[in-house]
Each structure stands twice: as structure tokens, then as C-alpha cells.
C-alpha positions in Angstrom: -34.2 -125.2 -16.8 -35.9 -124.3 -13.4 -35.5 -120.8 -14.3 -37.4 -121.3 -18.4 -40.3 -123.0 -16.5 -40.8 -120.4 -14.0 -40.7 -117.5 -16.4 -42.6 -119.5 -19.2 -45.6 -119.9 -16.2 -45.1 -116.1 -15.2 -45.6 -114.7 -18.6 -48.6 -117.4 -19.0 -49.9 -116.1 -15.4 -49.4 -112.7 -16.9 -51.2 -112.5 -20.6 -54.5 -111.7 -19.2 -57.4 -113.0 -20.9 -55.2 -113.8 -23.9 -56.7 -116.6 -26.2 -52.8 -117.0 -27.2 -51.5 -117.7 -23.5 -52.2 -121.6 -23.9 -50.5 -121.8 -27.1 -47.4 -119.6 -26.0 -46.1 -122.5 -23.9 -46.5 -124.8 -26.3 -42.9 -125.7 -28.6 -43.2 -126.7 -31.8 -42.6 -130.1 -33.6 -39.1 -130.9 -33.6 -36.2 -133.7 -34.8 -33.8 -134.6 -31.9 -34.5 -131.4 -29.4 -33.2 -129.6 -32.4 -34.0 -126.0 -33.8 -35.1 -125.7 -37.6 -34.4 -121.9 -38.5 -34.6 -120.3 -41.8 -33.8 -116.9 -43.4 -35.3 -114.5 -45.6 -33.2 -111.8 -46.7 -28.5 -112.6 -46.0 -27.2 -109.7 -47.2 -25.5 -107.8 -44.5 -27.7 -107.7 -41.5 -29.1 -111.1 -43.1 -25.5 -113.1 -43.4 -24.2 -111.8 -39.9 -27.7 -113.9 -38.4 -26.7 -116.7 -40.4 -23.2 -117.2 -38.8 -24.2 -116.1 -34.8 -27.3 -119.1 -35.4 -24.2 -121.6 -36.7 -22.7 -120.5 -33.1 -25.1 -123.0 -31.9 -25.0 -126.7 -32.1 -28.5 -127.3 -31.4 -29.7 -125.2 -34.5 -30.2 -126.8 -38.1 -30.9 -124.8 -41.2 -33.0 -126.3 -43.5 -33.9 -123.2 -46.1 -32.7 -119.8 -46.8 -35.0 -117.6 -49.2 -32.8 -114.4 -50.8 -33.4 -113.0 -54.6 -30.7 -111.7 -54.6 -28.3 -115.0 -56.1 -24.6 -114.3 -54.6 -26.1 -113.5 -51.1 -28.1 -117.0 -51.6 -24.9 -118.4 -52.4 -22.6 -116.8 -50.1 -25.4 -117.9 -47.6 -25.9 -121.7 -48.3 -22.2 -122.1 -48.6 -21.8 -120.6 -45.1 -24.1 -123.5 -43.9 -22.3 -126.2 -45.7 -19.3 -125.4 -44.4 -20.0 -125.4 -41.3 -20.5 -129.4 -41.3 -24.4 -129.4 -41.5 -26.4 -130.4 -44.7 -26.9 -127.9 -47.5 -29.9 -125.9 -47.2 -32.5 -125.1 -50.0 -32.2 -122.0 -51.4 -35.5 -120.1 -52.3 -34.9 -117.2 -55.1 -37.5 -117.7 -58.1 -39.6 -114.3 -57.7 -40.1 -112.2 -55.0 -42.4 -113.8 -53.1 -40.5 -117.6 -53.0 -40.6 -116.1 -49.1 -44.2 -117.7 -49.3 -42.8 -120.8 -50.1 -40.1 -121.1 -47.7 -42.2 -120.3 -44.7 -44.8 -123.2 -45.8 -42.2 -125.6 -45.2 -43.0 -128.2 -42.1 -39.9 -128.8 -41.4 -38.7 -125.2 -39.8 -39.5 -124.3 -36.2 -38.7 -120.2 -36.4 -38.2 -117.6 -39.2 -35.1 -114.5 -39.0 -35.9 -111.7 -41.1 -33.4 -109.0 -42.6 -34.7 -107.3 -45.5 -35.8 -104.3 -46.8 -37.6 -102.1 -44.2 -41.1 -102.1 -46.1 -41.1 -106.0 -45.7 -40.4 -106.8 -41.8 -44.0 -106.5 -40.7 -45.5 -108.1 -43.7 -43.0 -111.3 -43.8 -43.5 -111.7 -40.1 -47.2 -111.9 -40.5 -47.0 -114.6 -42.9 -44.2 -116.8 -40.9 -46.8 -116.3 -37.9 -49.5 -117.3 -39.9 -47.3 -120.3 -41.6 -46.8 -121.3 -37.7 -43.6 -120.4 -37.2 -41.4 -118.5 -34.7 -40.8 -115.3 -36.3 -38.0 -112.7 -35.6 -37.0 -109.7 -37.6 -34.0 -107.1 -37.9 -35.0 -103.3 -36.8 -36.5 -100.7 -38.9 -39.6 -98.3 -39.1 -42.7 -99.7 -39.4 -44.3 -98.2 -42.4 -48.1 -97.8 -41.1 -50.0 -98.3 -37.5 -51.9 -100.6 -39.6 -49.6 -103.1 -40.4 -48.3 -102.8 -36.7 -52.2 -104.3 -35.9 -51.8 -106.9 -38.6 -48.6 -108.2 -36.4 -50.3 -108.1 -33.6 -53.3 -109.5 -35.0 -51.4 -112.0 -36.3 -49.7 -112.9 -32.7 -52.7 -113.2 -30.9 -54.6 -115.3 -33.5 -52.0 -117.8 -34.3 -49.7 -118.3 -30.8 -46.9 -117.7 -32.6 -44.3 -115.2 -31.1 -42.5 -112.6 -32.7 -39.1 -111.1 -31.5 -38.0 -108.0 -32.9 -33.8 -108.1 -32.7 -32.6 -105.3 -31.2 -29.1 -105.7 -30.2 -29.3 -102.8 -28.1 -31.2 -104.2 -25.3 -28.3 -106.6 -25.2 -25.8 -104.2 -25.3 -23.7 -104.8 -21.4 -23.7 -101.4 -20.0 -27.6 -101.1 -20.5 -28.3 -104.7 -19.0 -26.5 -103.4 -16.3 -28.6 -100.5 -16.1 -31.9 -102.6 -16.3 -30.8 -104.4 -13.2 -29.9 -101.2 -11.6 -33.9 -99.9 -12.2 -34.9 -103.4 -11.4 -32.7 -102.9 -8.0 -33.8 -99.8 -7.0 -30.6 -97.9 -7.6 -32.1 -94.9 -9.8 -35.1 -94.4 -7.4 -38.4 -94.0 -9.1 -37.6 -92.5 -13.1 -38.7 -89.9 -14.3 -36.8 -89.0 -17.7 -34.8 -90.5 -20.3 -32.9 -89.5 -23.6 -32.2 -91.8 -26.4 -31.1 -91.9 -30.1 -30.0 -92.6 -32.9 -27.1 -90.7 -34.1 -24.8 -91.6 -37.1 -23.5 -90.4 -40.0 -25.1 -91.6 -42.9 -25.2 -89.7 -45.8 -23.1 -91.7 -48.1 -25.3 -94.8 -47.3 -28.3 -93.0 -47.6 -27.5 -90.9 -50.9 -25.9 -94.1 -52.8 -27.0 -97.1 -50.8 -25.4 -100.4 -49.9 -24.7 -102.5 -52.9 -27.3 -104.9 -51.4 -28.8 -106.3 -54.7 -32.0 -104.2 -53.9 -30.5 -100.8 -55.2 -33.6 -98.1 -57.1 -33.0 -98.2 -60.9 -32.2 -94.3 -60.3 -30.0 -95.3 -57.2 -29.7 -95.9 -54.1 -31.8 -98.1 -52.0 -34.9 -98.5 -49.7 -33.1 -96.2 -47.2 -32.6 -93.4 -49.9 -35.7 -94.2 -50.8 -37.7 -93.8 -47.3 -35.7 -90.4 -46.6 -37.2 -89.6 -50.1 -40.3 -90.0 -49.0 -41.0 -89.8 -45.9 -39.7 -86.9 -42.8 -40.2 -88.8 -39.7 -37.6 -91.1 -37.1 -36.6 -94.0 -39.7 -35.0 -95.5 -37.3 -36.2 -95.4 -33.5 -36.0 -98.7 -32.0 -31.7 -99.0 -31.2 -32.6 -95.9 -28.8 -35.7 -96.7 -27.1 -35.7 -100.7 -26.8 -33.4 -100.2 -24.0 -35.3 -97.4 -22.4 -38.9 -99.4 -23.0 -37.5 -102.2 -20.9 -36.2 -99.8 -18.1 -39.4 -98.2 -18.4 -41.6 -101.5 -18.5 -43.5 -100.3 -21.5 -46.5 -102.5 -22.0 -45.6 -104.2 -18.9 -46.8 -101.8 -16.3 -46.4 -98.4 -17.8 -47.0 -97.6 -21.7 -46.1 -94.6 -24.1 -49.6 -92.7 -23.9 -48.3 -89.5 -26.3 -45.6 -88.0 -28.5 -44.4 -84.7 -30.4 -41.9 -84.7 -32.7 -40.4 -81.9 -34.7 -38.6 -82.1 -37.6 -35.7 -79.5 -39.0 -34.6 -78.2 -42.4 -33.2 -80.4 -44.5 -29.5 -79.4 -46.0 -27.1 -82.5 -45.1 -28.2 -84.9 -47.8 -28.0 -82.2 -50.6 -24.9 -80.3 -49.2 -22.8 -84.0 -49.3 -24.4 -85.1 -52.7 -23.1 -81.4 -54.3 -19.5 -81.9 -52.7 -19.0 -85.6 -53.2 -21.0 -86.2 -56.3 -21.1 -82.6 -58.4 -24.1 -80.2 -58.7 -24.6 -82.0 -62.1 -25.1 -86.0 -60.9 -28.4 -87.6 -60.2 -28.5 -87.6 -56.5 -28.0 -83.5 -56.6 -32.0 -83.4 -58.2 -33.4 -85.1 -55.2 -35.6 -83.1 -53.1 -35.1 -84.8 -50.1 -38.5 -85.1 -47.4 -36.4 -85.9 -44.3 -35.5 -83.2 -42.0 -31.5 -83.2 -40.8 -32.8 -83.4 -36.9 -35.8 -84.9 -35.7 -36.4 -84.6 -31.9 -39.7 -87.0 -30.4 -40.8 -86.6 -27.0 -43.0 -89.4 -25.7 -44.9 -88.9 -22.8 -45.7 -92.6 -20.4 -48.8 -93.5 -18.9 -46.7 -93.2 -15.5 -45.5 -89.5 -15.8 -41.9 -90.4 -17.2 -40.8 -88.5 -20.1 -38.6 -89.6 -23.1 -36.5 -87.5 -25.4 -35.0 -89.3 -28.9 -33.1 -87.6 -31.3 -32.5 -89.1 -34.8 -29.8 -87.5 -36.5 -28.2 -89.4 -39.4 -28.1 -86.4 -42.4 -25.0 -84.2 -40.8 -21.5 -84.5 -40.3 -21.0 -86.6 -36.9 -19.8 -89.4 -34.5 -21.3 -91.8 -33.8 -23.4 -92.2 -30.3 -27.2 -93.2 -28.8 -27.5 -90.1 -26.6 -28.4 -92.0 -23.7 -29.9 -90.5 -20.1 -31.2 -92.5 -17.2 -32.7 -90.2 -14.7 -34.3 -90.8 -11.4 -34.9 -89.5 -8.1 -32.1 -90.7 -6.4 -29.2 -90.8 -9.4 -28.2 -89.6 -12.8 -26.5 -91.9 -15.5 -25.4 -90.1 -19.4 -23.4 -91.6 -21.9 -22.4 -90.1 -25.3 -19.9 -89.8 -27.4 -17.9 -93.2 -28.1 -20.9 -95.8 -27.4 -19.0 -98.7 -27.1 -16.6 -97.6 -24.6 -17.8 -98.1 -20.5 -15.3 -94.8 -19.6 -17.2 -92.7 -21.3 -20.3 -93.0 -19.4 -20.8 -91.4 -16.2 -23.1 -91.4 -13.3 -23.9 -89.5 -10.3 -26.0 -91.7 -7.2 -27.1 -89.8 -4.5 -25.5 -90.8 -1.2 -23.0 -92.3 -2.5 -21.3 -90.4 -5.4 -19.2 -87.3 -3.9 -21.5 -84.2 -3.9 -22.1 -82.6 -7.4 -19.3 -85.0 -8.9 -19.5 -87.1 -11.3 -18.0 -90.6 -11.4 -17.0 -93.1 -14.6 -19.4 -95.7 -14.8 -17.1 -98.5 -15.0 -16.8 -99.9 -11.1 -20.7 -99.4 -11.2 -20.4 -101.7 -14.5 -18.9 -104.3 -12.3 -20.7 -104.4 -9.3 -24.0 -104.6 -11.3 -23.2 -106.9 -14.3 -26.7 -108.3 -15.4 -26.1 -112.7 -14.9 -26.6 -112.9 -18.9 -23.7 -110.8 -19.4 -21.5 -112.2 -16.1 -22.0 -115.6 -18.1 -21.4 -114.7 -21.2 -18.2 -112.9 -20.4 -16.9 -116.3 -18.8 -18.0 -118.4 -22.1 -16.4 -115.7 -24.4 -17.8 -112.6 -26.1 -18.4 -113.5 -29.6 -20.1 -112.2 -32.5 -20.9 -108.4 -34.4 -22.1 -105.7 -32.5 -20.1 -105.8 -29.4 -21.5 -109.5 -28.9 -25.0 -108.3 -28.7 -25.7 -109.8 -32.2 -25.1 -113.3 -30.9 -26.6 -112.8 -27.7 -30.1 -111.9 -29.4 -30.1 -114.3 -32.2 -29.3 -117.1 -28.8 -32.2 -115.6 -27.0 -34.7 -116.2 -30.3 -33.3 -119.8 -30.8 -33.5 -120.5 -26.8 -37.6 -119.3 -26.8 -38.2 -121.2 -30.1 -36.4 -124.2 -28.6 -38.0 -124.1 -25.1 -41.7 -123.0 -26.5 -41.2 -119.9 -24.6 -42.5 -116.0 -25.2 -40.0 -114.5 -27.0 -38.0 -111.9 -24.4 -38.6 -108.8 -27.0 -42.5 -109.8 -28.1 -44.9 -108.3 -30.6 -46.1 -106.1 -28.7 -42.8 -104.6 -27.9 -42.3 -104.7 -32.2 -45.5 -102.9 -32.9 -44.6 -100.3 -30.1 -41.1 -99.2 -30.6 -41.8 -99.7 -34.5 -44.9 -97.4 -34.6 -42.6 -94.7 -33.5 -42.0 -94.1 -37.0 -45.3 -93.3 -38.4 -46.3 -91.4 -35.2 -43.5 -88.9 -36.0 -44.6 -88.8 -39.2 -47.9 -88.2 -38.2 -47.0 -85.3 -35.7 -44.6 -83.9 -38.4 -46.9 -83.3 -40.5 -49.8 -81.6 -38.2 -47.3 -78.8 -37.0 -45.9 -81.0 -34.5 -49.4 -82.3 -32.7 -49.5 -84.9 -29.9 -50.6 -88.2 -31.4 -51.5 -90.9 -29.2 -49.8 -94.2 -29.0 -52.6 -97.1 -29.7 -52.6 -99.6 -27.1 -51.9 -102.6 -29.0 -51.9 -104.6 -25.4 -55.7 -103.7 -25.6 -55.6 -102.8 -21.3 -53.1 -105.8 -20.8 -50.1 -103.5 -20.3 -51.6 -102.7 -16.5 -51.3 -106.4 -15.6 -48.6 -107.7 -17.8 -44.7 -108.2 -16.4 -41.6 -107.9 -17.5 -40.4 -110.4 -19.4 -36.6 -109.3 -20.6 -33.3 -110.1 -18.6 -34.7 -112.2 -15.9 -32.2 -115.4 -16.4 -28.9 -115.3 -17.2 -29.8 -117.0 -20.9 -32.5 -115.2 -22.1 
């Protein structure tokens, strides 16, 4: 608990001249020390949320809001059975979200629908004055990025996006690393998000939310739109090594865009020239390469690459003045990162990352590892949905904040911005308004949250 305070009175030291910072430490009303969490949105992403928040004996679930019925059913029957009391379910139109969030009796809000609604079903939890917390996904204007912001800094309320990447081991390793000195001062870093996606994209997920000419929202924003869709698993590990808005921000970016072939070449050989899909004229280019520019000199390269024939991996480069760290290929596997440390790695040799995995396990993962690994994801998906119930418990910040969301979010229509200018630099806004000079890092500094 010493270690909650003394964060919970750093970040508070640290807002600035926030109106929010008072109201930041403050926890919502409560039965029995308890957490009240509801859930808009249990498909997929939606139902895996529902069963890592069950992990926790301290959370209760009083509503769950999906129009879709069987994933509302699947849902409230997950609950049920896990001993506590059914929830209500919400489903009438689609905006019973509106009534859910009105309820008094929930402390925080988890979000996993549809891209275009993250931002917008955020604002109103906020401004219902709840905790809110959403799954990942492009944000779909720097507008609506403001209203979230807006909307934190005029209610108190936090908002976390959950990215599971920043949990991932091997990069909370790395953060303590940067933290520890070990990389010398940065200077570049590569990211991405690489994946084969064409048969999701083209026909979509049987989520209930299909197009009435098929597909889904992801067909349907690769219709529309040729920018990164999908920035934030790549660069919410490299913000935090970075300490973006915490120190340093991301002051420009480029991004250029190729020719688009993969999403018509797989429709024609898995579909026929003849079915619906082949008519699509498809706005997304096959590779689109950003690179971002930090108010400290650093540079950052992110791919997005989901249209091809592929593995897949996250790219990922750490680069400093003293080492080297890559990993691509198979992700999820420690030996197939490598890392170089001047001084201590044989000249011009590589070594596997693995010992270094060891000797610098962040104290979130060293405990976790001794409680169990559980959960999607590689365990990450527990680990975040733990951290949101621990900051909604505690009245704490949230470890990823809205700032972070707007940031990593806005990637999206930046790209799409520069895209479409002949690859132009567009400037980040600076949704911290200044505070990013004085504000500190707030992710990985206990071993809970």
C-alpha cells in the first residue's frame, strides 16, 4: 500500500496546474472495498475482459450492455457462473450504453467495441463519473481525441487505454533497462504492427456487427480510409520507454502509404473474381511506414502491414548509445530477440536476449510469475485489466492515462493526414497543453500496477 500512496502523491505532485489533480486521488463510492465494473461491447475482445475481471475476488459486476443478444448471454452467464449475482443486461437499441453508464452503482467502465465507438463511449462513462477503460484501435478524428481529453480534465475521471503490449514481459524488462540506464541515452526505435489479416478484414469476424454487404467495421475502415488502423500494440511500449508526455513528446510524423494489391489479390483467389468482395476498391495501402520525430531528438519508425502474406511480429528496435536490442520474427518467444550492450556483449556479436530477460525482470512480472501466468495474450490481458481494477479500486491515475489514449490513438488520423498531402509532416497536438515537460512517468513503477 506504501508504494500506491507514494505514486498516487507523485502523479498528484506532477499534474501541473491541473484542475483534475485533486479529484484524481479521490476513489469512488464503494460497497465493502469492492469494485463495481461494467461492459459495453463482450464479443471477442469484450468476453476475454469479462473472464480476466472474474480473476479477481474483489470485483463485482453489476451490468453488461451488448446489442448483440448471444454475446449478452454468453456474457451474463459467465458472471453467474462464477458464484456472483447475475448482472443486468442492457440490449434495447444502440445507445442502452447511455443507460448502463448512468447506473450509481458501478465504479469503472471496460470498453470493446467497434473502433468508431471507443472515444465516444469513453466520454460519456467519464462524464457519467466513472472509471473508463477501452480496448485499442484508431481514433477516428484529433477531435474526438480533444473531447477525451476534455472530458478527463473536466470530470476527474481517468481513462486507461488497454494495451496489452506494454505488459507484454520482455518489453517491461526493457523499460526497466531504459529506466536503469542500460541502453545509454536513445536515440531510435522501430515498431509495428504486422499480421496477416486479409481474411478478417475482407469477410470480418462473425461479431454481430457485420455491413449488410459484408464484412465489418475493420473492412469497413480499410474501405475508407489509407492510414495506420492500428498503431497503438507498437508504439505503447516505445511511448513509455520514450516517456512520451512525461518528459519528451512526439513533436512530428510522415507516413507513406504503398499500392494496394493484397486485399484484392486474396478476395480473387479465395472468393472468385465474380463475389462481392472482388468489387471493392479498397483505400488502404498494403504498407504504411510512419516516422515520428520526439521533442528530444529520438526518432521512431512503425510499420503497419496487415494486407500481405506474412507472420506474424511487432518489428521492434531499442537503440541507444551504449546498446542495441531487435526482435522479430516469432513475438512471443524471448530467443528470438537479441541484443548487443557495449562493454559487455563480445565485440560486434550479438547475444540472445534471454539471460538479459532474467537479470532484468521488471517486479510486476517477477511477481506475477511466482502467482502464476494466467489469462490471453501471453498473460498481458489479465495483467492490464488488474492494473485498471487496482487504480479504480485505490482512486489512483490509471498507469496508461488519457493522455497516453489521445496520443498513441491520434496516430491514426495523423497518417491519414500526411497520406493524403504527399506524405507532409503533420504536427502532433499537445494534448498535455505544456504539462508533458513537468509530468513523470507513471507506468511500471510497483510491482502491481
Amino acid at each position: 500500500m506504501e508504494t500506491r500512496v507514494d505514486r498516487r502523491n507523485f502523479v498528484k505532485s506532477a499534474a501541473g496546474g491541473l484542475a483534475t489533480a485533486t479529484a484524481l486521488v479521490a476513489a469512488p463510492a464503494r460497497d465493502s472495498g469492492g469494485v463495481r465494473l461494467g461492459f459495453i461491447g463482450v464479443g471477442g475482445h469484450g468476453i476475454s475482459l469479462v473472464r480476466q475481471a472474474l480473476r479477481l475476488d474483489y470485483v463485482a459486476v453489476p451490468a453488461i450492455c451488448d446489442i448483440t443478444e448471444r454475446n449478452l448471454d454468453r456474457a451474463l452467464d459467465e458472471v453467474e457462473k462464477s458464484g456472483r449475482t447475475r448482472p443486468e443486461g442492457y440490449s434495447a437499441h444502440e445507445e442502452s450504453y447511455l443507460d448502463m453508464v448512468a447506473r450509481d452503482d458501478l465504479d469503472g467502465v471496460l470498453i470493446a467495441t467497434p473502433w468508431r465507438l471507443h472515444i465516444p463511449m469513453c466520454v460519456a462513462a467519464m462524464r457519467a463519473g466513472k472509471y473508463a477503460a477501452t480496448e485499442v484501435g484508431p481514433a477516428s478524428s484529433i477531435r474526438e481525441c480533444w473531447d477525451l481529453v476534455k472530458a478527463y480534465e473536466e470530470t476527474g475521471r481517468p481513462c486507461m487505454l488497454l494495451e496489452n503490449h506494454c505488459f507484454d514481459r520482455w518489453n517491461m524488462a526493457l523499460l526497466r533497462m531504459v529506466r536503469e540506464g542500460v541502453f545509454g541515452e536513445l536515440i531510435h526505435c522501430q515498431c509495428g504492427y504486422e499480421h496477416d489479416l486479409r481474411a478478417r478484414i475482407v469477410q470480418g469476424k462473425g461479431t454481430g456487427v457485420e455491413l449488410p454487404d459484408g464484412g465489418d467495421y475493420r473492412t469497413l475502415q480499410n474501405r475508407k480510409r489509407n492510414a495506420d488502423l492500428y498503431p497503438t500494440h507498437g508504439i505503447g511500449p516505445v511511448a513509455n520507454w520514450l516517456d512520451i508526455d512525461r518528459g519528451n513528446r512526439f513533436a512530428y510524423l510522415t507516413s507513406t502509404a504503398s499500392k494496394s494489391r493484397g486485399l484484392a489479390a486474396w478476395t480473387r483467389d479465395h472468393l472468385g473474381p465474380n463475389s462481392a468482395p472482388a468489387g471493392i476498391d479498397w483505400a488502404s495501402g498494403d504498407v504504411v511506414t510512419t516516422v515520428i520525430k520526439c521533442a528530444n531528438g529520438e526518432t521512431v519508425v512503425a510499420s503497419f502491414d496487415t494486407r500481405l502474406p506474412r507472420p506474424y511480429s511487432n518489428m521492434r528496435r531499442l537503440q541507444g548509445t551504449k546498446g542495441i536490442w531487435l526482435q522479430d520474427g516469432d513475438a512471443t518467444s524471448l530467443d528470438k530477440s537479441t541484443i548487443h550492450i557495449e562493454g559487455r556483449s563480445p565485440p560486434h556479436k550479438w547475444e540472445p536476449f534471454g539471460p538479459y530477460q532474467e537479470e532484468f525482470e521488471h517486479p510486476l512480472w517477477r511477481r506475477y510469475l511466482q502467482e502464476g501466468v494466467v489469462g490471453g495474450h501471453r498473460g498481458s490481458d489479465f495483467l492490464k485489466v488488474r492494473a485498471f481494477a487496482d487504480c479504480v479500486r485505490d482512486g489512483l491515475p490509471t498507469v496508461i492515462d488519457a493522455y497516453d489514449t489521445a496520443t498513441w490513438m491520434a496516430i491514426s488520423p495523423l497518417s491519414e493526414r500526411s497520406i493524403a498531402t504527399g506524405s507532409r509532416p503533420v504536427s502532433f497536438p499537445d494534448f498535455t497543453n505544456g504539462n508533458w515537460m513537468y509530468n513523470k512517468p507513471i507506468f511500471g513503477l510497483t510491482d502491481r500496477v
